[in-house]
N, C-alpha and C positions, 0 to 999 in steps of 0.2 A: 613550497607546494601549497594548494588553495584546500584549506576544510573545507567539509562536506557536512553537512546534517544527515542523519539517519534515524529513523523514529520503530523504534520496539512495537510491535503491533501486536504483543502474544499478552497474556496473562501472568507470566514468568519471566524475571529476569534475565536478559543473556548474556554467559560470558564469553568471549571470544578470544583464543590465541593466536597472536600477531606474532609476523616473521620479528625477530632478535628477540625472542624470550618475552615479548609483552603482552601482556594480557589488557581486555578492557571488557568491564561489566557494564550494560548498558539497563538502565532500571525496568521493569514490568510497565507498557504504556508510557515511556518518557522517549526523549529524543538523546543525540548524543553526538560532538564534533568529531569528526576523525579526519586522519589525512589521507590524501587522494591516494597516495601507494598504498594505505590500509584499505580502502574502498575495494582496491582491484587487488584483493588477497582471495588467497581459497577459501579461509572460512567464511569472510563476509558471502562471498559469492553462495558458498553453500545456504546460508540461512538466509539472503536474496532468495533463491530457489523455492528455499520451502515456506517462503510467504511471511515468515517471522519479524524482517527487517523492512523498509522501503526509503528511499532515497529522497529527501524531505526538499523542495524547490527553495531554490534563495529567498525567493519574496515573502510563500507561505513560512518560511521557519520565521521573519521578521514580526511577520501578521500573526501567529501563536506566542509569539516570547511577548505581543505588547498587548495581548487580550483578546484575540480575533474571533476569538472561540473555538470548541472543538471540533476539530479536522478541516480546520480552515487551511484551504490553499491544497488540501488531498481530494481530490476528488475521484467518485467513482463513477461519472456518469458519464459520456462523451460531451465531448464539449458547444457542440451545437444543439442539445437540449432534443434532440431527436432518437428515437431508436435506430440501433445499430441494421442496417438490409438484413435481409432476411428472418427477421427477427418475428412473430402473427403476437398481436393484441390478445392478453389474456381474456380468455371467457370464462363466463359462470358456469360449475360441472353444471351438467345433461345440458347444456346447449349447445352442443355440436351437430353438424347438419352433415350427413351425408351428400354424396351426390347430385341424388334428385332433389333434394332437399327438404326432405322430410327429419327429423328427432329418429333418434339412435335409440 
């Protein structure tokens, strides 16, 4: 089976118990290989869920282990550099315009 990177995103260490009695600590902010049948386990899945773990791309893990810098190859923006539909330009408070268009 093919390892997986997975990267700790919490402030705290996590440990996690794997099917046949194994355990793995993954460090506070570091990354960590595991195997795909670990990947698709209940605890991973649980701490997947609660935003704790995130599932690190082949290339980005390369691009961090050789200096790429921090949170290279994670990205939190969409990928064509535009706001997501639906989404209105933040304004400065008190400049919201009502209908007629007058200041609120």
């Amino acid at each position: 089976m093919a390892n997986k990177t997975v990267k700790n995103l919490s402030n705290q260490p996590i440990y996690l118990n794997l099917a046949g009695g194994r355990s793995l600590k993954i460090p506070a902010r570091s990354q960590a290989e595991v195997d795909e049948a670990d990947l698709n386990s209940g605890e991973m899945a649980l701490q997947q869920s609660r935003g704790n773990i995130i599932l690190v791309e082949a290339g980005a893990a390369r691009e961090e282990s050789s200096g790429g810098g921090a949170g290279a190859g994670v990205s939190h923006q969409p990928a064509s550099g535009h706001q997501p539909a639906g989404r209105v330009s933040p304004q400065p408070a008190g400049t919201a315009k009502d209908e007629e268009g007058g200041n609120h």
